[in-house]
C-alpha positions in Angstrom: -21.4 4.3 59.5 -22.3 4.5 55.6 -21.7 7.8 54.3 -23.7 9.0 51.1 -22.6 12.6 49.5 -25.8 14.2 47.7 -24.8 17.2 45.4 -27.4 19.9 45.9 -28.2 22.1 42.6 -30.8 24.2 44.0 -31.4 26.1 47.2 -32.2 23.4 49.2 -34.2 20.5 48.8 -36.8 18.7 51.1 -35.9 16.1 54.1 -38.8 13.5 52.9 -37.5 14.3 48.8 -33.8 13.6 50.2 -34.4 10.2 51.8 -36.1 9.4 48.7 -34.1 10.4 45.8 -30.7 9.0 47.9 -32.6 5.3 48.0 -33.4 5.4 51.9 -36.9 5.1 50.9 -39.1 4.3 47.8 -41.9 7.6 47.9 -42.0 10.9 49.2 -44.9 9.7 51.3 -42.5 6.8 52.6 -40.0 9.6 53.6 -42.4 11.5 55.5 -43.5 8.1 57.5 -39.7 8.0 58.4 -39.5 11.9 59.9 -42.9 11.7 61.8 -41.3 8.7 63.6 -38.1 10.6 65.1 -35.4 8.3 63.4 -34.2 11.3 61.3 -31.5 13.7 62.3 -30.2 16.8 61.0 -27.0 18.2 62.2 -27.4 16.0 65.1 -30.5 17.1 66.2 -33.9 14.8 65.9 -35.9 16.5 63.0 -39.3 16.4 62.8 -40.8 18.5 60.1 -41.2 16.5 57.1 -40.4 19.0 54.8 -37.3 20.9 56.5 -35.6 22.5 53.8 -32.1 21.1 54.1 -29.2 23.2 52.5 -25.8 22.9 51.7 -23.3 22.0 54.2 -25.9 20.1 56.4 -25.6 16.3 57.1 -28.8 14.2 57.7 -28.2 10.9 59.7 -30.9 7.8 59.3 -29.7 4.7 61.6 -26.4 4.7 60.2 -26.6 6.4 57.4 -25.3 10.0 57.1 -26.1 12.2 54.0 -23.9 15.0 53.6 -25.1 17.4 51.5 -22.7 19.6 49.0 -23.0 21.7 46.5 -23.5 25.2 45.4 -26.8 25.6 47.0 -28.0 27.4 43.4 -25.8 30.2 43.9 -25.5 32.1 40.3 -21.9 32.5 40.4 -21.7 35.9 39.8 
């Protein structure tokens, strides 16, 4: 299995956005196409909703591909 490490620097950031801006897919739209047809899963569960926010600390897996997803999650470091 590939694994891909995407560095978060805001809250979260959309499943479709995520597919596309770490190459699994060429548009937003694209991404969406992927979720709706169940081949997505987030933390091991199939994930449907296109737009799930995904946060820090969250891996998404797309045949086998896994995304794991660090960062500080926009925390202001206070």
């Amino acid at each position: 299995m590939q694994k891909v490490e995407f560095e978060l620097t805001s809250e979260y950031i959309e499943l479709n956005q995520l597919l596309k801006v770490v190459g699994l897919c060429d548009s937003g739209g694209a991404g969406k196409q992927i979720v709706a047809s169940g081949q997505v899963r987030v933390d091991g569960k199939q994930e449907l909703r296109k737009t799930a926010k995904i946060r820090s600390g969250q891996q998404v897996t797309l045949g086998d591909v896994r995304i794991v997803v660090v960062g500080d999650g926009g925390a202001d470091g206070a």
